[in-house]
C-alpha positions in Angstrom: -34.3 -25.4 18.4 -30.6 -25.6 18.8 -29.1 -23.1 16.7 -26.2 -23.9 14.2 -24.4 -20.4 15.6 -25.1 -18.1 18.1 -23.0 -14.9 18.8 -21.0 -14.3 22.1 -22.3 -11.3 23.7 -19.0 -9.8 25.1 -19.4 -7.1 28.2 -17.2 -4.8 26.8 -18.4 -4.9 23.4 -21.1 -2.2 24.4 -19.1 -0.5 26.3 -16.4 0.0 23.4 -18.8 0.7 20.7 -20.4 3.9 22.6 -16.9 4.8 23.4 -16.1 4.9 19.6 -19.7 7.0 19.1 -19.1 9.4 21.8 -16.0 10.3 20.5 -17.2 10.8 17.2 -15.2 8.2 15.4 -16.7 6.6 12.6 -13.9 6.3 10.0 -11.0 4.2 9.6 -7.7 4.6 11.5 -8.7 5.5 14.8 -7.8 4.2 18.3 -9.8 1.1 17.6 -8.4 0.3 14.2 -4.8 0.4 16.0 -6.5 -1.6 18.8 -6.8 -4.4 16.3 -4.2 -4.3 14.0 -1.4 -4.0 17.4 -3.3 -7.1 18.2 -3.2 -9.2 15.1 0.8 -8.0 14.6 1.6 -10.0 17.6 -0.4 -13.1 17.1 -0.3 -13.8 13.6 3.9 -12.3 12.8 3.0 -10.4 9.6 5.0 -7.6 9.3 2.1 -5.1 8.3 -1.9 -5.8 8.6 -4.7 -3.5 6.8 -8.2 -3.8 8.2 -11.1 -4.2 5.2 -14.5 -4.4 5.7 -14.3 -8.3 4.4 -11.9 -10.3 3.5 -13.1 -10.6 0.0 -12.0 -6.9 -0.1 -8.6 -8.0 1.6 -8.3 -11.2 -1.3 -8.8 -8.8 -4.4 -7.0 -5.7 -2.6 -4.1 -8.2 -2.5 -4.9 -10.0 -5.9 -4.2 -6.5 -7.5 -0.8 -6.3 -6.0 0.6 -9.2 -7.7 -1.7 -10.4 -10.8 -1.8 -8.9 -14.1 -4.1 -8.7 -17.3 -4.2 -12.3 -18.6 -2.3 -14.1 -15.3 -3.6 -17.5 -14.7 -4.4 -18.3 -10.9 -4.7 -22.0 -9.3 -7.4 -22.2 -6.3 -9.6 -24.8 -4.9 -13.5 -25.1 -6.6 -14.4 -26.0 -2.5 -14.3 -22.6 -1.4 -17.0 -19.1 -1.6 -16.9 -17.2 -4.9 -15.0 -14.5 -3.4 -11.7 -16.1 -4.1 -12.7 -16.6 -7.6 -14.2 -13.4 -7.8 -10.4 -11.7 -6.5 -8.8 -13.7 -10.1 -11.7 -12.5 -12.5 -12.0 -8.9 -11.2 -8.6 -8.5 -12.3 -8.8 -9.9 -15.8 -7.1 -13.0 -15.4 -7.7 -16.4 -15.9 -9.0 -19.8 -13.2 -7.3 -23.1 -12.6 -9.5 -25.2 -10.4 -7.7 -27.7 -7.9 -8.9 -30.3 -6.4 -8.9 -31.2 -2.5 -8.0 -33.9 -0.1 -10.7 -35.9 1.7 -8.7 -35.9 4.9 -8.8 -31.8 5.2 -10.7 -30.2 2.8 -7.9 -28.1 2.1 -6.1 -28.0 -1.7 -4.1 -31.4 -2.5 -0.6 -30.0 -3.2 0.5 -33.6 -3.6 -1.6 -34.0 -6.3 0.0 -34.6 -9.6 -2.9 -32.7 -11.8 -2.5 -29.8 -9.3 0.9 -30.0 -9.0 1.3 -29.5 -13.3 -1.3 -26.6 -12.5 0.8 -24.9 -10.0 4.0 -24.8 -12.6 2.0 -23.1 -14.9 0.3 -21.0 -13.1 1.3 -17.3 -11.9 -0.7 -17.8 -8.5 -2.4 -19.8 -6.2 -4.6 -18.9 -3.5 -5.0 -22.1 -1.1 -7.4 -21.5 0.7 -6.9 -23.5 4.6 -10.5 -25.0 5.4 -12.4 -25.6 9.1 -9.9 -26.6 11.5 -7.3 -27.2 9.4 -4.9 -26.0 6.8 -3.2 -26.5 3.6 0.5 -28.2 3.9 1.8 -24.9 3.2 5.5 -26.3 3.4 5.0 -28.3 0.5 3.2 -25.5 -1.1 5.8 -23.1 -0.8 8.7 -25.8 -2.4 6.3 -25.6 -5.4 5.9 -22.0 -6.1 9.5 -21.5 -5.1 10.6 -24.0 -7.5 7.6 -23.1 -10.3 8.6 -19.0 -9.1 4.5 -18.8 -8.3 3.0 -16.3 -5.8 0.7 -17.3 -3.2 -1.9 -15.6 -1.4 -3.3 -17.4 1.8 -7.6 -17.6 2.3 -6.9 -17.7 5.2 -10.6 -16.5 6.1 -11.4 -19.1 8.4 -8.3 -19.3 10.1 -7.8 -16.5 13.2 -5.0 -18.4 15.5 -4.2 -21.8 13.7 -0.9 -22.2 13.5 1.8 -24.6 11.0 4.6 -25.3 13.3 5.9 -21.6 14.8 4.4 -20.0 11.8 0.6 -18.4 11.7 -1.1 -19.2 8.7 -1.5 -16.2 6.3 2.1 -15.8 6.6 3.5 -17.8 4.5 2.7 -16.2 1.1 3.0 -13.0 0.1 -0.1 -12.0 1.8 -3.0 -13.5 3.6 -6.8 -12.9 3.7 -8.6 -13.3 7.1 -12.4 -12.8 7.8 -14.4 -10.8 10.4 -17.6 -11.3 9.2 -20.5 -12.0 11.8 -20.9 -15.5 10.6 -16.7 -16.2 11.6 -16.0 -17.0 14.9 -13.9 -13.9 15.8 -16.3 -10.9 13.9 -16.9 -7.5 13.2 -20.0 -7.3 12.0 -18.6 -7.1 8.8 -14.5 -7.1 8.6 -11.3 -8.5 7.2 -7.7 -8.0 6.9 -4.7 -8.4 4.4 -1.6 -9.9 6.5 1.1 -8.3 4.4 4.4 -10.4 4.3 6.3 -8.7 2.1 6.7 -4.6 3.1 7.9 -3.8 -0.8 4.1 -4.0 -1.2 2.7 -2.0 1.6 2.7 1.6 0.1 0.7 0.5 -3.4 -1.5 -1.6 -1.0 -2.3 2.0 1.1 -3.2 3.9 -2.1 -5.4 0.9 -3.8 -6.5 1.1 0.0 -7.3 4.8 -0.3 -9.0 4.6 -3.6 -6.0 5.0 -5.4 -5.0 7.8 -4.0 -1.2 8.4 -2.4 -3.4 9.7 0.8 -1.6 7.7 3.5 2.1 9.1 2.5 0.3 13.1 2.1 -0.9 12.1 6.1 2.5 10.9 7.1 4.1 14.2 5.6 6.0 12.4 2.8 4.3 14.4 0.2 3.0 18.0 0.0 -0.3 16.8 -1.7 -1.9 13.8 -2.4 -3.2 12.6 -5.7 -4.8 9.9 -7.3 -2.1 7.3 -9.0 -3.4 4.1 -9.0 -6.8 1.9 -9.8 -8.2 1.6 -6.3 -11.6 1.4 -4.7 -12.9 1.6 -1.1 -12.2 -1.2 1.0 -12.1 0.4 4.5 -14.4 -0.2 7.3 -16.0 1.9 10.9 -14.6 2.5 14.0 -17.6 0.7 15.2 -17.1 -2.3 13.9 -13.4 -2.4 14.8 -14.7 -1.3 18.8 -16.7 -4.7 18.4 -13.8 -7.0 17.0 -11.2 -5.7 19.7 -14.1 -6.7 22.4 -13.8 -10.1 21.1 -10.0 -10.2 20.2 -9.1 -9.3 23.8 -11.5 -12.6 24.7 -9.6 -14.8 21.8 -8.0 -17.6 24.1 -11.3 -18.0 26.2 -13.4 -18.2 23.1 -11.0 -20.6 21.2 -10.9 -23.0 24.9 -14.6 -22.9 24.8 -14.6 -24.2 21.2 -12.1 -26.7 22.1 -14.1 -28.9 24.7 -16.8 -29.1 22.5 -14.8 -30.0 19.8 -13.4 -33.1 21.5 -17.0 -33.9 23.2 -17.8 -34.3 19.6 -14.5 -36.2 18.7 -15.5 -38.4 21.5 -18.7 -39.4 20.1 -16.6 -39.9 16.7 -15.0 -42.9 18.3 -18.6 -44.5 18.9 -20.2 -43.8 15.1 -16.1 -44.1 12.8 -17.5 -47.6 12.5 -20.3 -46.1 10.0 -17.8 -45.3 7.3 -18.5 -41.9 8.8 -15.1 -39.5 8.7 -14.0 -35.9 10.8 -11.2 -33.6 9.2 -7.7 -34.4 10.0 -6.0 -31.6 11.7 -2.4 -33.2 12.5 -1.0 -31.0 9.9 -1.5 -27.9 12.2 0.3 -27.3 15.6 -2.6 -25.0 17.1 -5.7 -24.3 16.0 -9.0 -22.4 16.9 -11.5 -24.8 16.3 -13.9 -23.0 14.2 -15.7 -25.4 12.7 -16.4 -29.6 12.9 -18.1 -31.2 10.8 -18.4 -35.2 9.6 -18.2 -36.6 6.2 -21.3 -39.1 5.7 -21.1 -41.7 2.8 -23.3 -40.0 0.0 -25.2 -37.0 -0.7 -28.6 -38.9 0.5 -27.2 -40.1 4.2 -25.9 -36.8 3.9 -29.5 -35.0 3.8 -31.3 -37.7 5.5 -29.0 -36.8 8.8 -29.4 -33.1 8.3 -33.4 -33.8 7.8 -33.2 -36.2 11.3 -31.3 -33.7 13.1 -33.8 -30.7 12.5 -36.4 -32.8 13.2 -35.0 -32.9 16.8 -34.9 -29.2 16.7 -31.0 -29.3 16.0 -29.8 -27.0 13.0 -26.5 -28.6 11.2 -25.6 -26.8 7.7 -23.9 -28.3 4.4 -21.1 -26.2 2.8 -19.7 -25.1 -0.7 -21.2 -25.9 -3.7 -18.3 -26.2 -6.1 -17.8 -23.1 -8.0 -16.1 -25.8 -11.0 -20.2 -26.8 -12.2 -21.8 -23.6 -10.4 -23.8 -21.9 -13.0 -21.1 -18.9 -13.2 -18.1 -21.3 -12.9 -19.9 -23.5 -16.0 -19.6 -19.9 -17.9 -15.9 -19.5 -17.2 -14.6 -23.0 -17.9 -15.4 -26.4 -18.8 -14.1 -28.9 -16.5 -14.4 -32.3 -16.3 -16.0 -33.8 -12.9 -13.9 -33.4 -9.9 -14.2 -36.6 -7.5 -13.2 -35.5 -4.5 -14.6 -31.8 -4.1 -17.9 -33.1 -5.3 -18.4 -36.2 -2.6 -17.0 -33.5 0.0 -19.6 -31.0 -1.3 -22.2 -33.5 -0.8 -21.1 -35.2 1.9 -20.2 -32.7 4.7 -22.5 -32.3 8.1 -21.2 -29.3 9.8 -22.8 -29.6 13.8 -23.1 -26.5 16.3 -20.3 -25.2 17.8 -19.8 -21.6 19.9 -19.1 -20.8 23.7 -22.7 -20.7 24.9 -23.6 -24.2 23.4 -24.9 -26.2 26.9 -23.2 -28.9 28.1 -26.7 -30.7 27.9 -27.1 -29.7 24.3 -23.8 -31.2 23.2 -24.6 -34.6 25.0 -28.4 -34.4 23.0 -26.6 -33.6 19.6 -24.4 -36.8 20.2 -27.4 -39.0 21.3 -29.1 -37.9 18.4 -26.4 -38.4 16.0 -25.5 -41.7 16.9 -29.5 -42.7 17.2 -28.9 -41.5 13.6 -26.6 -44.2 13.0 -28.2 -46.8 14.8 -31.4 -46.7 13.1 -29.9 -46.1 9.7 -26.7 -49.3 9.9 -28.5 -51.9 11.4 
């Protein structure tokens, strides 16, 4: 069977991990931490980073920061609960958007969203696959509506909008490490902070409310605990693991890439099947995490997936739309949502990952457009 991910197993990963054990260094803040974060500074341009263990610890760490009791939030219903989860652990209120078909991403063009946005006291876009959200026109919105953003930018280690990383263009961003992410720890995440007025409450929600990073620095004589925090740090270990693969980033993302365009290669042979890939002209570099096609309906959709395994390839489906999931049915009543629900049951995501053969990519591809073939005549 052709798996749908594999993990790269790095040289140094071992090496770094034992390092971290031998020296006894288990908790957060150590030389591996700084390993990372030293990293991330420099390729993503916020001006601080905090290390989670997820980044549905970095959304709601950073959800506290800005929302309060009763705030109303704007994010897509084609994303994972954990950006809901970030608006309803702090008491406020959901606004589901819908998405464009050509990226998955949150339609800020939209006219329903757009109303939404002005009314709303956040949104958290969330910059799917490939791709990303047209943060430009995002940002004329909130600045014009005065509405925070926070990026879910958990897919998205080294794509890029112009010069500018995304995750930088709100007030903070949320990127994932976890071990099903291209780039992982294990388990991991970080808040990209963007606006340094924040950083000191975001250390003591870190610290479980406590004022514990400014007592360490010697800027008080004590520390106590002044805010509602919780525990959102991670192991040295798992930071020793994610620097292994940092340090590897640009041959892991140029791996991605030629199999990527193998696979935008076959698109040119099956795009006559009404059969679509996500457009990623809206971003100047990216990392190629994931590709996926769009099939007509939710049967083609299954029948492909059901072909595909039975030629020992694994390909996945995605979201479920948290709008008519059974908790987001609880939270609000929504009319049907076109577009996120043909997406939800449309999308094919196919193998991609460094040690994916050469020969495996060109069987994927025969099969696929066998697929076709047998199924358009």
């Amino acid at each position: 069977m052709i798996e749908f991910h594999e993990h790269l197993n790095l040289p140094k990963t071992k090496e770094y991990v034992l390092d971290a054990i031998d020296h006894q260094s288990f908790n957060d803040f150590g030389k591996y931490y700084h390993k990372c974060t030293d990293f991330l500074l420099e390729l993503t341009g916020a001006k601080k980073i905090i290390l989670t263990h997820s980044a549905t610890a970095a959304l709601e760490l950073g959800t506290q920061l800005i929302i309060k009791n009763n705030s109303k939030a704007l994010i897509p219903s084609f994303t994972f609960s954990s950006t809901a989860n970030a608006i309803l652990k702090n008491n406020s209120q959901i606004e589901w958007g819908e998405i464009e078909l050509e990226t998955l991403c949150l339609d800020v063009d939209d006219e329903e969203n757009k109303n939404k946005i002005k009314s709303s006291d956040l949104v958290i876009p969330v910059h799917y696959g490939a791709g990303a959200v047209k943060m430009n026109n995002l940002l004329d919105l909130s600045n014009l509506h005065n509405t925070e953003i926070i990026e879910d930018a958990a897919q998205s280690l080294g794509v890029y909008i112009g010069e500018k990383h995304v995750g930088t263009f709100g007030k903070f961003g949320a990127i994932s490490f976890h071990n099903t992410k291209f780039i992982h720890a294990g388990f991991g995440g970080a808040l990209l902070i963007n606006d340094l007025d924040y950083f000191d409450e975001a250390m003591e929600i870190y610290n479980r409310g406590t004022n514990r990073h400014l007592f360490q620095e010697g800027r008080v004589n004590k520390y106590n605990w002044t805010i509602m925090g919780s525990s959102f740090g991670n192991s040295e270990i798992n930071f020793a693991m994610l620097f292994s693969q940092l340090e590897n980033l640009d041959y892991i993302v140029q791996e991605r890439e030629k199999i990527y365009k193998n696979y935008q290669n076959m698109f040119n042979t099956i795009s006559q099947y009404n059969v679509k890939i996500q457009d990623i002209s809206n971003v100047s570099k990216t990392n190629y995490s994931s590709f996926y096609l769009l099939l007509e309906n939710l049967e083609k959709r299954n029948s492909l997936i059901k072909f595909l395994k039975n030629n020992n390839i694994s390909s996945q489906f995605h979201y479920v739309p948290l709008h008519n999931s059974p908790m987001g049915r609880k939270i609000s009543s929504l009319k049907k949502m076109k577009k996120t629900e043909f997406a939800s049951d449309s999308i094919v995501r196919l193998p991609i990952y460094p040690s994916l053969k050469k020969t495996e990519q060109e069987y994927i591809k025969e099969k696929i457009i066998e697929f076709f073939e047998l199924n358009y005549l």
